[in-house]
C-alpha positions as semicolon CSV with decimal commas, in nm:
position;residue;x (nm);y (nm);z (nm)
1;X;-2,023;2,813;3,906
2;X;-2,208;2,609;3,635
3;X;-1,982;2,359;3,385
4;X;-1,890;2,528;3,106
5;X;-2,036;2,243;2,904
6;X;-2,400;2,328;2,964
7;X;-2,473;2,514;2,620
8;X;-2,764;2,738;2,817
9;X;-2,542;2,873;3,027
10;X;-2,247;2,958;2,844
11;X;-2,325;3,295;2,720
12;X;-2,406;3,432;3,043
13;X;-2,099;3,295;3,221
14;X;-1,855;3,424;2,967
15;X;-2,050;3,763;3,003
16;X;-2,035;3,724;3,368
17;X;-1,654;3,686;3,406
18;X;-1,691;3,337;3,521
19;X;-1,573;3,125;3,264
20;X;-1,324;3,255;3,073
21;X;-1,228;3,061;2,755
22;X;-0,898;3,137;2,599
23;X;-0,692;3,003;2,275
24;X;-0,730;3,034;1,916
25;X;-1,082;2,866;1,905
26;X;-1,215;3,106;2,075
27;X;-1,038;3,391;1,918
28;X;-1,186;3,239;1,603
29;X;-1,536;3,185;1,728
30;X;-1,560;3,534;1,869
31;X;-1,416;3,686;1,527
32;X;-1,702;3,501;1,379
33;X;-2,064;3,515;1,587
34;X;-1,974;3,802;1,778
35;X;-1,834;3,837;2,129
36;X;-2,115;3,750;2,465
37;X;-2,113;4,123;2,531
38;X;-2,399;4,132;2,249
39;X;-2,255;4,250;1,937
40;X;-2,353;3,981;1,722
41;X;-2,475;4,244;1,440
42;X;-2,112;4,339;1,388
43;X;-1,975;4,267;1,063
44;X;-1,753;3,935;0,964
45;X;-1,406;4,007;0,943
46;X;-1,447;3,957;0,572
47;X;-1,793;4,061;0,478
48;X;-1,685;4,382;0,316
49;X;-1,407;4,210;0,128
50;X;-1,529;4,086;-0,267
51;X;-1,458;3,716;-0,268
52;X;-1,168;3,589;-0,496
53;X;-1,300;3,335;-0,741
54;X;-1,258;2,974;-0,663
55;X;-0,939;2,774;-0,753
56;X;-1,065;2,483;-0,994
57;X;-1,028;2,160;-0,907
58;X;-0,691;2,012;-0,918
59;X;-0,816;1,678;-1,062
60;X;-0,979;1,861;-1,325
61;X;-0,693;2,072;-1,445
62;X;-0,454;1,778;-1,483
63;X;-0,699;1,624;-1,693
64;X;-0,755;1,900;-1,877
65;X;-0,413;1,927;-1,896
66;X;-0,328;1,551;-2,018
67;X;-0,628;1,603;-2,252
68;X;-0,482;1,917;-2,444
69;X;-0,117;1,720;-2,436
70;X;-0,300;1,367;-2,600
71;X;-0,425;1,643;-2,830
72;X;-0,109;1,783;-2,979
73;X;0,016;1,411;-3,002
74;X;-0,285;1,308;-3,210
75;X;-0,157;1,582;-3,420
76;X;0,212;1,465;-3,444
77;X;0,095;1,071;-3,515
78;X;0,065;1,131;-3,881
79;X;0,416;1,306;-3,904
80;X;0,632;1,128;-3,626
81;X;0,529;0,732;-3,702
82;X;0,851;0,735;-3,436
83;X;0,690;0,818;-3,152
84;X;0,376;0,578;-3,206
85;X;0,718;0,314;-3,270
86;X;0,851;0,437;-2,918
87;X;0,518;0,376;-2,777
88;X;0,424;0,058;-2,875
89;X;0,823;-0,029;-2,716
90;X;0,709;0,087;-2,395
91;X;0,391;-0,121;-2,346
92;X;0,544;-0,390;-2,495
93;X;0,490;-0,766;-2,318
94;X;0,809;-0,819;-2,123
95;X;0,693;-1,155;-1,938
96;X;0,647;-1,003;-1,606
97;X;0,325;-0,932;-1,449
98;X;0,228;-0,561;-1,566
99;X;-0,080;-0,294;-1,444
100;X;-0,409;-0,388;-1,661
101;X;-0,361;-0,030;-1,826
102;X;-0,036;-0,185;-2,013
103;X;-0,243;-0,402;-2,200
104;X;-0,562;-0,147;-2,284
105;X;-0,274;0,095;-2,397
106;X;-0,109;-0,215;-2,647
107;X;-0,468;-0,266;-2,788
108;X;-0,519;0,100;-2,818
109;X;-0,164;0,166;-2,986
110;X;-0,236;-0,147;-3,240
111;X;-0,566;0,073;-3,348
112;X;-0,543;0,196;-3,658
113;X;-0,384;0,567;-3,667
114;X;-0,722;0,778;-3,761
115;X;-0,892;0,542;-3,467
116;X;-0,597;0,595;-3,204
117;X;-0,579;0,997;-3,275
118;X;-0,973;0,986;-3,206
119;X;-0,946;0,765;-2,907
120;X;-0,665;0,923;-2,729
121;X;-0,881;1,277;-2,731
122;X;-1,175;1,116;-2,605
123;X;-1,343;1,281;-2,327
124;X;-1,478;0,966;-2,140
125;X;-1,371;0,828;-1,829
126;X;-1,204;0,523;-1,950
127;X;-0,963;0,762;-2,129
128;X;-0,903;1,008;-1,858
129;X;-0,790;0,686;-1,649
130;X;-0,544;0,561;-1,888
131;X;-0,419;0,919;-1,996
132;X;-0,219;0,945;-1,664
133;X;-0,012;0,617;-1,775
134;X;0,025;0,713;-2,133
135;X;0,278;0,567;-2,279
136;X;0,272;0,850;-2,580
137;X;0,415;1,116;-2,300
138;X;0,752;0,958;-2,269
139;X;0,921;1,106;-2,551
140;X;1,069;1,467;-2,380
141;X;0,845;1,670;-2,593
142;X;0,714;1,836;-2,261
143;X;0,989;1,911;-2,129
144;X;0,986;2,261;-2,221
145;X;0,916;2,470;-1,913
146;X;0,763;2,744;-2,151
147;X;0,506;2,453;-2,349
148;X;0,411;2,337;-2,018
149;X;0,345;2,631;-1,893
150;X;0,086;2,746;-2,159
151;X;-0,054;2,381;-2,151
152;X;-0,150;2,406;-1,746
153;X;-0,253;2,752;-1,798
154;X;-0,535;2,605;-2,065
155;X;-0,603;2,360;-1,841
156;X;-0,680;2,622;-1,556
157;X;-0,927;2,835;-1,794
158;X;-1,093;2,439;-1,896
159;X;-1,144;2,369;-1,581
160;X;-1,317;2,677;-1,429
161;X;-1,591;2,689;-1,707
């Protein structure tokens, strides 16, 4: 009997009745190249089957996502000064040691209001980094199931062009 291991020899062992691999990997591996008997030129399992389109990345649809929310908050600034107010309360210097993003939000939210609606829809890296610890999302605005919704489902169709 030869070792199983010897890559030459495998075929004609397993065709042979002398080695006999079992489990899921082989279920798997026969589904795929074919069993030893010789039908290799059988189809895939799935090669008839159209394949469904790719999910987008999941990265890419929360930014999208915090994008298109930064979005509708650059255009509630001008009417809500309150929520710019709330902001500015919630990056404000306590004393305590805080993340670096605390302070790059306080400069941003000290920008002047035309500046910070620009800024905050940027599409740069810098701004994708400090969109996930906006301060500006804190207000319950979101909160609706229906809003968010409709936001992620944006992001989905952003994110698979």
């Amino acid at each position: 009997m030869t070792n199983p291991d010897d890559g030459d020899d495998l075929e004609r062992d397993i065709a042979a009745g002398i080695y006999k691999p079992a489990g899921p990997l082989f279920a798997r591996m026969r589904a795929l190249v074919g069993d030893a008997r010789g039908d290799l030129d059988a189809p895939l399992p799935d090669e008839d089957e159209p394949e469904p389109a790719p999910r987008p990345n999941a990265e890419r649809v929360n930014d999208a996502a915090k994008r298109l929310m930064h979005r509708l908050i650059a255009r509630r600034l001008p009417r809500e000064p309150d929520l710019l107010a709330r902001a500015r309360a919630r990056v404000a210097d306590t004393g305590t040691p805080q993340p670096d993003c605390v302070a790059e939000w306080r400069a941003l939210l000290n920008l002047p209001l035309a500046d910070l609606r620009r800024r905050i829809t940027e599409r740069s890296e810098e701004m994708e980094r400090l969109r996930s610890s906006s301060p500006l999302l804190g207000d319950g605005y979101y909160a609706d199931i229906d809003l968010r919704r409709r936001i992620w489902r944006a992001a989905r169709r952003i994110a698979q062009q």
